[in-house]
py3Dmol code that shows the C-alpha trace and the ligand (Angstrom):
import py3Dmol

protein = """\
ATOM      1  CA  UNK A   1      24.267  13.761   2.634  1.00  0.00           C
ATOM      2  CA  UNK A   2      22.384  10.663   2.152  1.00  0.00           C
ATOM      3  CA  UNK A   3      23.559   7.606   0.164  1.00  0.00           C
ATOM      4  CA  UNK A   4      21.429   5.811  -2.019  1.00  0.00           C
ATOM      5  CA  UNK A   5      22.584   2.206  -3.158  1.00  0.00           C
ATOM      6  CA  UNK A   6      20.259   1.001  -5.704  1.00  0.00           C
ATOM      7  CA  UNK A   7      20.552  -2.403  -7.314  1.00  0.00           C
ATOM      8  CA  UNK A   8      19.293  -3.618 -10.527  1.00  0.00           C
ATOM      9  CA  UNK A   9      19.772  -6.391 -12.982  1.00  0.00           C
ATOM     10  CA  UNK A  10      22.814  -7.690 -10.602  1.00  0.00           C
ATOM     11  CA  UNK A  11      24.743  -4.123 -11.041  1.00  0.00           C
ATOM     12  CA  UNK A  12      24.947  -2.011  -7.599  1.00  0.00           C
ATOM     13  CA  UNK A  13      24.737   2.060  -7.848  1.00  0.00           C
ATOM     14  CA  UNK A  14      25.692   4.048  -5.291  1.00  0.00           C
ATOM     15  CA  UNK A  15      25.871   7.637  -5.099  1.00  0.00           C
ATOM     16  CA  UNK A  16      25.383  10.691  -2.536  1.00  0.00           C
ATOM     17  CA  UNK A  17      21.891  13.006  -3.031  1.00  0.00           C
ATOM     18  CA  UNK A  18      20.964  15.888  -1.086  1.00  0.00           C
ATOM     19  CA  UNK A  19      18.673  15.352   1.728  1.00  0.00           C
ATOM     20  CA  UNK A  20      15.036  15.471   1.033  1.00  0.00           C
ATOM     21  CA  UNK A  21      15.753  14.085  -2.614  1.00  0.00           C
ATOM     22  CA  UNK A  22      12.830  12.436  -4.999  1.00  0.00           C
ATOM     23  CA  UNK A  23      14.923   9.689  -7.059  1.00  0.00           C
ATOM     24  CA  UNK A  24      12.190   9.448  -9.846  1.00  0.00           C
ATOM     25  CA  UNK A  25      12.729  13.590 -10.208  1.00  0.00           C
ATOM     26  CA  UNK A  26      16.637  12.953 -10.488  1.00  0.00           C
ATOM     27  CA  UNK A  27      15.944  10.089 -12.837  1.00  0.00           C
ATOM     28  CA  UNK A  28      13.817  12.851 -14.770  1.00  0.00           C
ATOM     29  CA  UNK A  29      16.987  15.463 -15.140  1.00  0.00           C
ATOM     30  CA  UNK A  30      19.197  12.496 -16.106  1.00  0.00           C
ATOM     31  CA  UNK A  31      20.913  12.353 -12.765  1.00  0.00           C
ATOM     32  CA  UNK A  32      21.902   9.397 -10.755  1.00  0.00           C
ATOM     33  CA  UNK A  33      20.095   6.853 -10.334  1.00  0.00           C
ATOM     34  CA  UNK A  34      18.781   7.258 -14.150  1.00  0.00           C
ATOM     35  CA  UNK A  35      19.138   5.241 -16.525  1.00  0.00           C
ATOM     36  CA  UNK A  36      18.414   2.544 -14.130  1.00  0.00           C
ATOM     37  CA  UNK A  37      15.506   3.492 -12.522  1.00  0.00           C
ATOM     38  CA  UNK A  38      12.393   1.997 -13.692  1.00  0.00           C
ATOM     39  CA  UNK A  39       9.399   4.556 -13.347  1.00  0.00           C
ATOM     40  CA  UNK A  40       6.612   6.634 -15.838  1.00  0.00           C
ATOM     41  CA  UNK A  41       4.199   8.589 -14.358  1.00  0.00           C
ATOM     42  CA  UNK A  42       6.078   9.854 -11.227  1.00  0.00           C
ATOM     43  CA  UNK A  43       2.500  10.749  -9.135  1.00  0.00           C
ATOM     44  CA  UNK A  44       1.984   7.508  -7.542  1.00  0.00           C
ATOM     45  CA  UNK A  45      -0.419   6.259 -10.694  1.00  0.00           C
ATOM     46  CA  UNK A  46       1.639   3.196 -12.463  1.00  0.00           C
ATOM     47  CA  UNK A  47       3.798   0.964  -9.665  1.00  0.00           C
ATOM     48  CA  UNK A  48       6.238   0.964 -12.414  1.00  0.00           C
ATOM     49  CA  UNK A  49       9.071   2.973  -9.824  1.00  0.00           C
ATOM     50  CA  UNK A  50       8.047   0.252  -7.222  1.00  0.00           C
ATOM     51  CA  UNK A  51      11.409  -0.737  -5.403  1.00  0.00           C
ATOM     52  CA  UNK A  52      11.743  -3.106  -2.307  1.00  0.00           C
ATOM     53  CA  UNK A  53      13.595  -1.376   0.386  1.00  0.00           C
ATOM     54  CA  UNK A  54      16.946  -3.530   1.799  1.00  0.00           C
ATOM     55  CA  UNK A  55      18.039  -1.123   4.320  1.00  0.00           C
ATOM     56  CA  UNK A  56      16.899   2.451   5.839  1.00  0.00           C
ATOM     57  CA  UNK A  57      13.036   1.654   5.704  1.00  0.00           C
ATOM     58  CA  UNK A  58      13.159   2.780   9.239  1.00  0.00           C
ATOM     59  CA  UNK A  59      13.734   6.308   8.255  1.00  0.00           C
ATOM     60  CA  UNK A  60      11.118   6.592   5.852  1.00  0.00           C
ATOM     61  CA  UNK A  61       7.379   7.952   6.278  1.00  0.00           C
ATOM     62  CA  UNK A  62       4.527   5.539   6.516  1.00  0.00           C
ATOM     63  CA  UNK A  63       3.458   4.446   3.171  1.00  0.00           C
ATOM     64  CA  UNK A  64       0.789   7.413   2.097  1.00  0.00           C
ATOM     65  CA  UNK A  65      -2.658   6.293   0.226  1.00  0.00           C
ATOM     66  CA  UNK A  66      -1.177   6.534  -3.190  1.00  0.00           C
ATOM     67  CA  UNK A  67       1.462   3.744  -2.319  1.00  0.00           C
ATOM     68  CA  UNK A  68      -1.847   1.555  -0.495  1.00  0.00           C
ATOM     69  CA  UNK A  69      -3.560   1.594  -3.415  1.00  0.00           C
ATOM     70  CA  UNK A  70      -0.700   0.193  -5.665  1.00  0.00           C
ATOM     71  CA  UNK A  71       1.073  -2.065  -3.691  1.00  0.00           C
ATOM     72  CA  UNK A  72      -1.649  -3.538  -1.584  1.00  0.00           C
ATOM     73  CA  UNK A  73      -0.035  -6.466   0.196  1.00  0.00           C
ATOM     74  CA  UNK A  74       3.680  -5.773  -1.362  1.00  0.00           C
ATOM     75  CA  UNK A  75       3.959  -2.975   1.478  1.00  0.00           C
ATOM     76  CA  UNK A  76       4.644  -5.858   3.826  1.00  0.00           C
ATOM     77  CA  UNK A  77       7.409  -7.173   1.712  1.00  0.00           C
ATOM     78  CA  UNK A  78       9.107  -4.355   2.089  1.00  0.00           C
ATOM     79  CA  UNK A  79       8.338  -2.799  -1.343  1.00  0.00           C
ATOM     80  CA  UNK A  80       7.476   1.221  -1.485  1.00  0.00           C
ATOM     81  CA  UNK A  81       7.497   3.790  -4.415  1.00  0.00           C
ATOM     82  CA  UNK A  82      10.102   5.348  -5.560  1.00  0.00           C
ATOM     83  CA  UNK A  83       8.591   8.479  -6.800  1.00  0.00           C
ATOM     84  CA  UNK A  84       6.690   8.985  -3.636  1.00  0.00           C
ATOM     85  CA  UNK A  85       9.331   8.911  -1.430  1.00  0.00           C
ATOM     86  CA  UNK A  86      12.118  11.874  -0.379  1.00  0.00           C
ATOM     87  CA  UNK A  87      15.240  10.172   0.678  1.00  0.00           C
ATOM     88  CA  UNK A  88      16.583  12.146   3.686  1.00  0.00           C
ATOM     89  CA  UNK A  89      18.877   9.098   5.241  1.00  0.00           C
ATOM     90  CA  UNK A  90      20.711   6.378   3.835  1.00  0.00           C
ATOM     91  CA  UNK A  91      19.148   3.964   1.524  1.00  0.00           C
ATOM     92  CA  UNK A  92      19.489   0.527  -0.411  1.00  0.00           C
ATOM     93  CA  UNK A  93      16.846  -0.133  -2.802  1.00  0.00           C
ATOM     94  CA  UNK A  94      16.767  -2.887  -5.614  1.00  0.00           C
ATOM     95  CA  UNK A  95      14.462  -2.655  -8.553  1.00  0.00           C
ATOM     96  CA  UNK A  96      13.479  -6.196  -9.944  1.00  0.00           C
ATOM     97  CA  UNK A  97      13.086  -6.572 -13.636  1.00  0.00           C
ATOM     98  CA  UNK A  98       9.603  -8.015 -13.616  1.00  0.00           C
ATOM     99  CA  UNK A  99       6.765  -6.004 -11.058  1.00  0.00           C
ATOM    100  CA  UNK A 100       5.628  -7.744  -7.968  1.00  0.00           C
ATOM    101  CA  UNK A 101       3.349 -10.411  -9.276  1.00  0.00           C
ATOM    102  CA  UNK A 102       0.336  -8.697  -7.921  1.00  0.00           C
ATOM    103  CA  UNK A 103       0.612  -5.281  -9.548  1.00  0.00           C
TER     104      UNK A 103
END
"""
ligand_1 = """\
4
FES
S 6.398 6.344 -11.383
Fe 4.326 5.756 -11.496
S 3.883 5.148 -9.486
Fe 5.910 5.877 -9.344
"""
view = py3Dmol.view(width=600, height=400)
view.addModel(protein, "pdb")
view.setStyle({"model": 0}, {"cartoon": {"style": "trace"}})
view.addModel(ligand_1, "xyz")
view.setStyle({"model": 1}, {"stick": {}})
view.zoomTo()
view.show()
């Protein structure tokens, strides 16, 4: 099963997920990585979920048109959406406390 490391506000979480798992969906049923995760409208609208990606951005799929839109130039920093991505391999994430300057 895949683990997830996610890193906020200088704490580190860590915990297993079933493959093919939506992190903003868990955070919605009060399951790991919630309460940390930062996110609101879970379809791509807001950028509030947006995470930058420290390791395992190789197994993920291309950004898709929703994450374009909202994160622009950020893409290239490494920063994708949580709630548009479905974790199937290990991942480290970190969530900053402000949004990428240009969101
Ligand atoms: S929660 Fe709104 S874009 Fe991800």
């Amino acid at each position: 099963m895949p683990v997830v490391v996610f890193r906020r506000n200088g704490q580190t979480y860590r915990d297993e997920v079933k493959a093919n798992t939506n992190l903003v969906v868990r955070a919605g049923i009060k399951q790991f990585p919630f309460p940390h995760l930062r996110y609101e409208c879970g379809m791509g609208k807001c950028a509030r979920c947006a995470c930058r990606v420290l390791s395992g951005s190789e197994h993920l799929p291309a950004p898709n048109w929703k994450e374009k839109k909202q994160l622009g130039n950020r893409l290239d920093e490494g920063f994708r959406l949580a709630c548009q991505l479905w974790i199937a391999q290990d991942i480290e994430l970190a969530q900053d406390d402000e949004l990428p300057a240009a969101l």
